[in-house]
N, C-alpha and C positions, 0 to 999 in steps of 0.2 A: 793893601788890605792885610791885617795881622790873619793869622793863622785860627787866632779866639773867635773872628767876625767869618772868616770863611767857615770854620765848623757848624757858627749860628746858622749861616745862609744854609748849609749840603741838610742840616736838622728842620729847618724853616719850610725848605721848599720837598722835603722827601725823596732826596738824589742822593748820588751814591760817586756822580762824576759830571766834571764841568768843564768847557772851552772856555782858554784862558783868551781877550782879544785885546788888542792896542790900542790905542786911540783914535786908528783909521776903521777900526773894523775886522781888522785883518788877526789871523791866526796866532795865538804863537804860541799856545800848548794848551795839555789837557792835564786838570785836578781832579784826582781820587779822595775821595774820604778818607781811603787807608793811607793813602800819602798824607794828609793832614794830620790824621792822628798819630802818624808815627813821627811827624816833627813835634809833637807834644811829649808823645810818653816815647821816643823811643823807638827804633825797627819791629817790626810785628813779622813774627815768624810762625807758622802753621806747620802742620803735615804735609801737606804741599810742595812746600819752599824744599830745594835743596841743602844737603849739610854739608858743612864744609869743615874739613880736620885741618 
């Protein structure tokens, strides 16, 4: 699945985070929004994040 169709789905369904599973059922990671949108635009850095010199 592209990055364009998982955006749609996290907008579609009004989430924010998803279990990613295999084709048995089984685990194998978890998607954030802000992980998606930062393979589009880029790392997303807040007041939050630490700085690094």
């Amino acid at each position: 699945m592209s990055v364009w169709n998982l955006l749609r789905e996290f907008q579609m369904r009004k989430v924010h985070m998803a279990v990613f599973l295999n084709g048995y059922g089984g685990t194998v990671g978890i998607i954030t929004l802000e992980g998606v949108v930062g393979e589009i635009v880029g790392d997303i850095f807040d007041e939050n994040d630490s700085k690094t010199n």
